[in-house]
NUTIMI-519357 format. One record per residue (C-alpha): residue number from 1; z, y, x. Coordinates in steps of 0.001 Angstrom, whole numbers, plus 500000, padded with zeros to 6 digits. Each point is the difference from the previous one (the first is absolute). Layout:
{pt NUM, {Z, Y, X}}
...
//
This chain:
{pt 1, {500000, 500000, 500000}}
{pt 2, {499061, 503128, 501350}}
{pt 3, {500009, 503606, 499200}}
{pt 4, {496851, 501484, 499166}}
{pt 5, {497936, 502894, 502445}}
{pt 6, {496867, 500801, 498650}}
{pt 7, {496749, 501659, 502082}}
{pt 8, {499626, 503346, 499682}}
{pt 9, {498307, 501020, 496781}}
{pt 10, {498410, 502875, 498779}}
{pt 11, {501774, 502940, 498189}}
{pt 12, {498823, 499433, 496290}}
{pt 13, {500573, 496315, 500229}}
{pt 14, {504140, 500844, 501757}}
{pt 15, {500281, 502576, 496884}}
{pt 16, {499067, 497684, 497774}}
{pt 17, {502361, 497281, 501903}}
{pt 18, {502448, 502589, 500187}}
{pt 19, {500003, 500648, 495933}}
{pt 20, {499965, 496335, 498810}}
{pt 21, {502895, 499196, 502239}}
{pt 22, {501657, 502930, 498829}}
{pt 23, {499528, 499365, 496471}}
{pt 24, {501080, 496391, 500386}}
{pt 25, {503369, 501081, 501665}}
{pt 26, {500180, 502808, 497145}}
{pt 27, {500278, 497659, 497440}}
{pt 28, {501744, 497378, 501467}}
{pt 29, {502810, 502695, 500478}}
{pt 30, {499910, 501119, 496425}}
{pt 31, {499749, 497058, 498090}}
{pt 32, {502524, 497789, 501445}}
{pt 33, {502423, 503261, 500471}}
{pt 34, {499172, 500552, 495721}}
{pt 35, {501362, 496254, 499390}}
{pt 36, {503284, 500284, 502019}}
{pt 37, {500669, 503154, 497812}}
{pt 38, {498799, 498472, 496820}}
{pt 39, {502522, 497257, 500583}}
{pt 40, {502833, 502041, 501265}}
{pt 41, {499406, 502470, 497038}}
{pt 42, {499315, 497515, 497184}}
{pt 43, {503205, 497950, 498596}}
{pt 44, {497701, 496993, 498159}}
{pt 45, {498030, 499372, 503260}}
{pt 46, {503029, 499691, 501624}}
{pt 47, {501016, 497287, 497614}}
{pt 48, {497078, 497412, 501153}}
{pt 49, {500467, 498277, 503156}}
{pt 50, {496231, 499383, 501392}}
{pt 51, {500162, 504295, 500386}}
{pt 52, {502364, 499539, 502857}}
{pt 53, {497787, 498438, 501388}}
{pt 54, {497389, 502270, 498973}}
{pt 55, {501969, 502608, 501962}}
{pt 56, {500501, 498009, 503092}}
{pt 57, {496167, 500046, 499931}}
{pt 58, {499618, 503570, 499451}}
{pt 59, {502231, 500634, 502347}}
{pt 60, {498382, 497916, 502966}}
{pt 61, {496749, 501529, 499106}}
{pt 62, {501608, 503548, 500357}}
{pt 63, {500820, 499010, 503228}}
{pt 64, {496530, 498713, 501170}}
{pt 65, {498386, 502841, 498627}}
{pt 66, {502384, 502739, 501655}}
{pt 67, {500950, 498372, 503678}}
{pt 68, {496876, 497539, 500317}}
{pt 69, {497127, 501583, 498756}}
{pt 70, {500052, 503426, 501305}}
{pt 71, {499768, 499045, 503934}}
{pt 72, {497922, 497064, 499206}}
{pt 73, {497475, 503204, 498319}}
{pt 74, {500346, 502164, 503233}}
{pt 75, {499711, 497074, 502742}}
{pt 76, {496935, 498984, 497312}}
{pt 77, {498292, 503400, 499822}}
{pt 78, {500954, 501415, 503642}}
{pt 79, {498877, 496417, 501267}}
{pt 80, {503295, 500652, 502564}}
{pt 81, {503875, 498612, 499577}}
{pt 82, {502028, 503546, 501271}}
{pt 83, {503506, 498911, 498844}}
{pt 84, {500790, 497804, 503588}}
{pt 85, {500287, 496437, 500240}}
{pt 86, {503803, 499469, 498795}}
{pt 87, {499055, 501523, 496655}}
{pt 88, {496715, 498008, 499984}}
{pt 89, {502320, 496774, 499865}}
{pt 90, {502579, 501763, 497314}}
{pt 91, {496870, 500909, 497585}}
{pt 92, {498623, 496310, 500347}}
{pt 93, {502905, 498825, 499117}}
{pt 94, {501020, 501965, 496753}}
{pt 95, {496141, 499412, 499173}}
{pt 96, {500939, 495920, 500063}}
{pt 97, {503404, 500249, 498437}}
{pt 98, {498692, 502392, 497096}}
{pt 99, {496879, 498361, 499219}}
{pt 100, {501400, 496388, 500337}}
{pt 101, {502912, 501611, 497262}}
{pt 102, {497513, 501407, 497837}}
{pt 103, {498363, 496227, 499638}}
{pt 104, {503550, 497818, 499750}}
{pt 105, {500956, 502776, 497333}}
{pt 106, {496716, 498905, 498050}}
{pt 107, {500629, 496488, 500496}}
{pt 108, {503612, 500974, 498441}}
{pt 109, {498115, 501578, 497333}}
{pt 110, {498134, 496346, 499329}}
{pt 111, {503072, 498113, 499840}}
{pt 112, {502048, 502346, 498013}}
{pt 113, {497211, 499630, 497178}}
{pt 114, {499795, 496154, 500530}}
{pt 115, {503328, 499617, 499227}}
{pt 116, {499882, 502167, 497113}}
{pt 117, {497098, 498702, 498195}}
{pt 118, {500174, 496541, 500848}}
{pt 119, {503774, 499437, 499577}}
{pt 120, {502148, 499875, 497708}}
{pt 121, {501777, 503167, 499353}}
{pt 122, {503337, 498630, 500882}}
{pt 123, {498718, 498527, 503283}}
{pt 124, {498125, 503476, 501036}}
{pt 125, {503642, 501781, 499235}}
{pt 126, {501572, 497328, 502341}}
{pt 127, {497456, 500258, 502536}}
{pt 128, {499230, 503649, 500376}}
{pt 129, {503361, 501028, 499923}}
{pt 130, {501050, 503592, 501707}}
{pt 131, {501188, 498644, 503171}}
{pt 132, {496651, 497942, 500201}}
{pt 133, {498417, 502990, 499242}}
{pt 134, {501589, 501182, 502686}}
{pt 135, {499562, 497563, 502489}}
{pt 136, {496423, 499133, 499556}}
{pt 137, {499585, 504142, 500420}}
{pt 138, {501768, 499875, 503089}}
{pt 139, {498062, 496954, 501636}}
{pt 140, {496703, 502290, 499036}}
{pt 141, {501128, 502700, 502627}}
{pt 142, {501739, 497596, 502409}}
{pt 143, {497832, 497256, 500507}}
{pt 144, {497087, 502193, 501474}}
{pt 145, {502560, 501022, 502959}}
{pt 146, {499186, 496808, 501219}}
{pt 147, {496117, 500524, 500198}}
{pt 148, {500419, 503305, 501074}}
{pt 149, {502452, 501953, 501981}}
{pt 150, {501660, 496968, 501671}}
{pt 151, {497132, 498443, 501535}}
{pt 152, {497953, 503301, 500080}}
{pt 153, {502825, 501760, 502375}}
{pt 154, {500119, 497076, 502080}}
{pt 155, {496554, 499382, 500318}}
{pt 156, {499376, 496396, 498721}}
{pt 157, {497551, 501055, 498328}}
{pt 158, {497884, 500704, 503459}}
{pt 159, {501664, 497035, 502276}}
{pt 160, {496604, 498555, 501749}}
{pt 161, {497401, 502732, 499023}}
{pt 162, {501508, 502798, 502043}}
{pt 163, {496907, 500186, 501740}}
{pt 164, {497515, 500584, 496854}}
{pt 165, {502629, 502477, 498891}}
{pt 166, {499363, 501900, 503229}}
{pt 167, {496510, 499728, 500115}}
{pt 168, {499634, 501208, 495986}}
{pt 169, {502190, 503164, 501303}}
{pt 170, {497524, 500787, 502819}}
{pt 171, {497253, 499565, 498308}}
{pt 172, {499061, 503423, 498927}}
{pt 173, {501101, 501833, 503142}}
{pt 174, {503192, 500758, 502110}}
{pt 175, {500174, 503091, 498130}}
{pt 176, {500043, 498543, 496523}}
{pt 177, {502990, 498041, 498454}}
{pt 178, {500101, 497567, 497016}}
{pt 179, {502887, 498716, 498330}}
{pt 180, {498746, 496139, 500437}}
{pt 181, {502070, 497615, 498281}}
{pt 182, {498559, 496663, 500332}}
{pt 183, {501188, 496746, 499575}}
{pt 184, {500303, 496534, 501530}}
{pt 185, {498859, 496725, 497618}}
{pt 186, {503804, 498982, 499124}}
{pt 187, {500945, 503355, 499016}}
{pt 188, {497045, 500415, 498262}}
{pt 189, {500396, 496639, 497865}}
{pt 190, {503303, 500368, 499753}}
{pt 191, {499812, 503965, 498360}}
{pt 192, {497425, 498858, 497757}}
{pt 193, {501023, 497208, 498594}}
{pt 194, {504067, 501768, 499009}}
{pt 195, {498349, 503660, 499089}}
{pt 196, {497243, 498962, 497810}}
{pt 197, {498650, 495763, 500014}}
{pt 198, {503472, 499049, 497968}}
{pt 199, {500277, 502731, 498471}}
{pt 200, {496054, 499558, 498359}}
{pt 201, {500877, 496375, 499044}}
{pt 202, {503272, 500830, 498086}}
{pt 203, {498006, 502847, 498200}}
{pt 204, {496991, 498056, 499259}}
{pt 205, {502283, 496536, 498619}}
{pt 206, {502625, 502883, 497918}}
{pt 207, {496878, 501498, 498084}}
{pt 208, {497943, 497047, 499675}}
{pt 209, {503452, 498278, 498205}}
{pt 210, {500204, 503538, 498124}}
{pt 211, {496783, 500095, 498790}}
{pt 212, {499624, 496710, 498770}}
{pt 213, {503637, 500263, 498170}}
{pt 214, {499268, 502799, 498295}}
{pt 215, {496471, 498709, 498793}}
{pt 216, {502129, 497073, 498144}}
{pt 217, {502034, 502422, 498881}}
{pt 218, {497052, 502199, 498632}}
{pt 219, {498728, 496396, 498073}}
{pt 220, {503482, 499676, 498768}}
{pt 221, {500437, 503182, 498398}}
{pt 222, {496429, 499674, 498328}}
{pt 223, {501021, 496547, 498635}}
{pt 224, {503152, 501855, 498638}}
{pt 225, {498173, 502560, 498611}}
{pt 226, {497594, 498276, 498380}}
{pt 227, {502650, 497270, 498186}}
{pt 228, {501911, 502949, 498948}}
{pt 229, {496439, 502015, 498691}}
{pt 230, {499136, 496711, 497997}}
{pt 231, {504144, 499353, 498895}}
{pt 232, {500141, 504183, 498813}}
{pt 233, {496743, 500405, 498057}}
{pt 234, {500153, 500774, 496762}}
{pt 235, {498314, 497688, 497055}}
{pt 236, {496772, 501562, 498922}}
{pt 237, {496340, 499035, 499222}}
{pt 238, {499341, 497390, 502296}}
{pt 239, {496821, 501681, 501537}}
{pt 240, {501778, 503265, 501347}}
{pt 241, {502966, 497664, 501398}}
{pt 242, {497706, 498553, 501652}}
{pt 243, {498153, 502996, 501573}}
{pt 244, {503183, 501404, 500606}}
{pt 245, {501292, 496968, 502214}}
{pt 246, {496511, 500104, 501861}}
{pt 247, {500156, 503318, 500853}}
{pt 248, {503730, 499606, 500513}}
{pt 249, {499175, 497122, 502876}}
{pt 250, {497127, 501200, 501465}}
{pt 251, {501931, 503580, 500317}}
{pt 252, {502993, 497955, 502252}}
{pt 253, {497511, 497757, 501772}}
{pt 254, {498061, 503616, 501477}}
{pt 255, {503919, 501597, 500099}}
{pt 256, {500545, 496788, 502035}}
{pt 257, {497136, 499863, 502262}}
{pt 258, {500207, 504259, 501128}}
{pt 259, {503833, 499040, 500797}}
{pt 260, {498788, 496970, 502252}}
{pt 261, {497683, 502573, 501420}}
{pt 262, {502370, 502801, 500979}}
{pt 263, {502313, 497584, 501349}}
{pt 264, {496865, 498215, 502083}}
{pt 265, {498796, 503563, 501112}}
{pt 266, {503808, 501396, 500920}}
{pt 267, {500963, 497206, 502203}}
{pt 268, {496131, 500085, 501750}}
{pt 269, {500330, 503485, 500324}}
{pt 270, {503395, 499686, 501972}}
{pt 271, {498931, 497167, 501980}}
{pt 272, {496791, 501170, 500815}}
{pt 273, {501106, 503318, 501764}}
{pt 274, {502628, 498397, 501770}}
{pt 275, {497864, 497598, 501600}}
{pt 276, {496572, 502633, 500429}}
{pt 277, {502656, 502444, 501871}}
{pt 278, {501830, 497492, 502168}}
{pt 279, {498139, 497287, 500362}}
{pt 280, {496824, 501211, 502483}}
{pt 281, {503121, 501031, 502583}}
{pt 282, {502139, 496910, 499840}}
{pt 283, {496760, 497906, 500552}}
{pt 284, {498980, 502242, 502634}}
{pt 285, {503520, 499958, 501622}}
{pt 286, {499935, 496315, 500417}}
{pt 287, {496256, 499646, 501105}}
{pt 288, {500392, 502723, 502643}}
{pt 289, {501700, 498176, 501927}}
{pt 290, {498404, 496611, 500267}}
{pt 291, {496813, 501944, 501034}}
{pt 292, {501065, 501840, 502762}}
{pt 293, {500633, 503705, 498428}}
{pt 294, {496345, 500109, 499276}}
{pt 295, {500560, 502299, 496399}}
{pt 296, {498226, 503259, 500107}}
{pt 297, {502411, 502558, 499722}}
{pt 298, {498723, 501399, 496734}}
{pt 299, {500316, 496907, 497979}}
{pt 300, {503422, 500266, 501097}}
{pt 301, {500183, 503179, 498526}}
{pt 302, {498888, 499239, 497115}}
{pt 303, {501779, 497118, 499618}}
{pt 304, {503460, 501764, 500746}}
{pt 305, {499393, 502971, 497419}}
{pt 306, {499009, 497392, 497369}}
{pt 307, {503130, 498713, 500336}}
{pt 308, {501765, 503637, 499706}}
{pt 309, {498108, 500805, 496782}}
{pt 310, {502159, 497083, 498208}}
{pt 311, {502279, 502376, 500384}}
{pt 312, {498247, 502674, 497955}}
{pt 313, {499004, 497466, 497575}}
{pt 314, {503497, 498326, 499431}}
{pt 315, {501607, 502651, 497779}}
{pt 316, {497039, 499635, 497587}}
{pt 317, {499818, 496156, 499581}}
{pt 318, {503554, 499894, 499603}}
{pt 319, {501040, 503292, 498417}}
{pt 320, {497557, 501716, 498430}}
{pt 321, {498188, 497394, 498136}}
{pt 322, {503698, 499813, 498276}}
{pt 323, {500479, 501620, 496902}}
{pt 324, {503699, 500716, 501123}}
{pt 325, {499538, 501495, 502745}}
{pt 326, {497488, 502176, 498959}}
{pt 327, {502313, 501755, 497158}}
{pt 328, {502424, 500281, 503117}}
{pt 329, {497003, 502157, 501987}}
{pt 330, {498649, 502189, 497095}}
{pt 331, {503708, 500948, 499485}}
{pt 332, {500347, 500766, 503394}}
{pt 333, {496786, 501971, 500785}}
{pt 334, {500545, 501771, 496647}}
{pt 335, {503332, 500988, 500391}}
{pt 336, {501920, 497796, 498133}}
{pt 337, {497801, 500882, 496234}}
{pt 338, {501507, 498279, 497359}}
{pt 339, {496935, 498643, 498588}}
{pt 340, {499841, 497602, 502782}}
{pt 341, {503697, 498568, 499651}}
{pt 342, {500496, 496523, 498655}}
{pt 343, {501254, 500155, 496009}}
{pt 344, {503229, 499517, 499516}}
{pt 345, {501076, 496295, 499964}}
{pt 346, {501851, 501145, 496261}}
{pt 347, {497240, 501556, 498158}}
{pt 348, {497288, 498305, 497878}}
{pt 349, {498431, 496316, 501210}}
{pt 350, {497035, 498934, 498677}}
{pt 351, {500893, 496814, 498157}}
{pt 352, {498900, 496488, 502316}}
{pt 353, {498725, 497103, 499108}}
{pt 354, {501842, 496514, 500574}}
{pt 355, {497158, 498785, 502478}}
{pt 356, {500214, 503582, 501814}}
{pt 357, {503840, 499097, 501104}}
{pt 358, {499236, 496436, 500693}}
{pt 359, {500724, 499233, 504221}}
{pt 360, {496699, 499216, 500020}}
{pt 361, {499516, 503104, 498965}}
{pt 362, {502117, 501771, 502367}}
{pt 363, {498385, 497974, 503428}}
{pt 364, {496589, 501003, 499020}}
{pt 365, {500684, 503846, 499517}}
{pt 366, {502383, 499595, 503100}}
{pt 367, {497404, 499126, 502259}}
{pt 368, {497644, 502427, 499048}}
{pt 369, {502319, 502578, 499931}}
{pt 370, {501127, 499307, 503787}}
{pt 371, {496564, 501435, 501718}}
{pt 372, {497436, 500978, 496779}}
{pt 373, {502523, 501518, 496917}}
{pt 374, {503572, 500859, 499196}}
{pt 375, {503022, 497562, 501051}}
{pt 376, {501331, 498175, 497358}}
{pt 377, {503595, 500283, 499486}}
{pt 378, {501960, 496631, 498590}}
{pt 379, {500131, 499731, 496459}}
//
């Protein structure tokens, strides 16, 4: 793994460089600093357990985008490292103990949801209880250390390739310097395999379990519904009865399908941009290695700030698509208005049906309301 140092370019093409970066690093900043505040701000988000971990995220994404990305943007655009080589090693290794918390706080995420959806409710409030919480939080920001500033600061990472390092620095010149951080083929196996190869098999096994619980779920309630549209109709001519139960049927079969869809679309959406944005530099961290360095710097690059824009992207996968959270930002952008405020929980309910408040019922909406709508509270 190396840092990147591009060729020189030409101005319009480092302006344009210069704005994207900046715009990525822009948003990064604001949108996971708007869900910390959202949380801290709103009572009911504070209430559901997956938003601490929500934060956690948010909060390791702040990091990356304010002490990772900024001197990654001027060694990228100035094509020089000015900061010394002690502060090269301290910026490599927040950049691998951030990023490799940002994906085990994902992974959290995953299993957080598993356990909701495809347990029990009893055996979720056993398993995910605060301390857990707690603990499984605190292994997300301690278990990177490992990867990162311990073998970093004592150089593991470059034990038989101290040569190639010193070679890569010279390259350009004696009077150009280059924060190179690259790595030997343990290290390199080793970091990829705890910061994002486990963590991308948990993820993929937790949705793939959610997904296909809550589509028997979805087939559940539609069997409900329909035995309880044939049980309540009233007597009539027997020609509109039966139109009526057609339409009735073919109106929960569509209902059903567009759910199945969300749901299908949600969980490929979340998948899909974790593994476009880290995927490319975890493959290209292992394969470096095993032939000899040989990566052009600019795929490197490229790879590295693919990886960063997770970071951007996070807070609107997880937070924004929510319908929660995004009562929580309106009232905060617009000062607190009261037409965004949730109705009070003793004023007028729209009566509920007894298939709506069936646990079926409440695991469907659950899971879509975790990443795509509004989280369900227990009935």
């Amino acid at each position: 793994m190396e840092e990147p140092v591009s060729q020189s370019d030409s101005m319009p093409t480092r302006m344009v460089l210069i704005c994207f970066l900046s715009l990525v690093m822009l948003m990064s900043i604001l949108g996971n600093l708007l869900v910390m505040v959202a949380v801290c701000k709103d009572r009911q988000l504070r209430k559901i357990k997956t938003n601490y971990f929500i934060v956690s995220l948010a909060f390791a994404d702040l990091l990356v985008s304010v002490l990772v990305m900024p001197f990654g943007a001027i060694e990228l655009v100035h094509q020089h490292w000015i900061y010394g080589e002690t502060f090269c090693l301290v910026r490599t290794s927040l950049d691998v103990l951030l990023t490799t918390a940002s994906i085990l706080n994902l992974c959290c995420i995953a299993l957080d949801r598993y356990y909701a959806i495809c347990c029990q409710p009893l055996v979720y409030r056993n398993k995910m209880t605060p301390m857990r919480v707690a603990l499984m939080i605190g292994g997300c920001w301690v278990i990177p250390t490992f990867i990162s500033f311990l073998p970093i600061m004592q150089g593991w990472n470059s034990i038989g390739i101290d040569h190639v390092i010193e070679e890569r620095r010279h390259s350009e010149g004696s009077n150009s310097t280059s924060c190179v951080f690259m790595v030997n083929k343990p290290y390199a196996l080793t970091c990829s395999v705890v910061a994002f190869y486990i963590p991308l098999v948990l993820m993929v096994l937790a949705y793939q379990r959610i997904y296909v619980t809550a589509r028997a779920h979805a087939l559940q309630i539609s069997m409900l519904q329909r035995a309880g549209g044939a049980g309540g109709s009233s007597p009539g001519p027997s020609g509109v009865a039966a139109g009526s139960s057609s339409d009735s049927a073919d109106h929960q079969r569509n209902h059903r399908m567009r759910t199945e869809t969300k749901a299908a679309k949600t969980l490929c959406i979340i998948m899909g941009c974790f593994c476009l944005c880290w995927a490319p530099f975890f493959i290209t961290n292992v394969v470096d290695p095993f032939i000899d360095y040989t990566v052009p710097d600019k795929l490197w690059a490229a790879c590295l700030w693919l990886g960063y824009i997770n970071s951007m992207l996070n807070p609107i996968l997880y937070a924004f698509l929510n319908k929660s959270f995004r009562r929580a930002f309106l009232i905060i952008l617009c000062c607190g208005r009261s037409r965004y405020r949730r109705p009070s929980i003793l004023g007028p309910r729209a009566p509920r049906t007894a298939t709506q408040i069936t646990s079926s019922t409440h695991v469907l909406r659950a899971c879509w309301g975790c990443h795509g709508d509004v989280n369900i509270p227990e009935s």
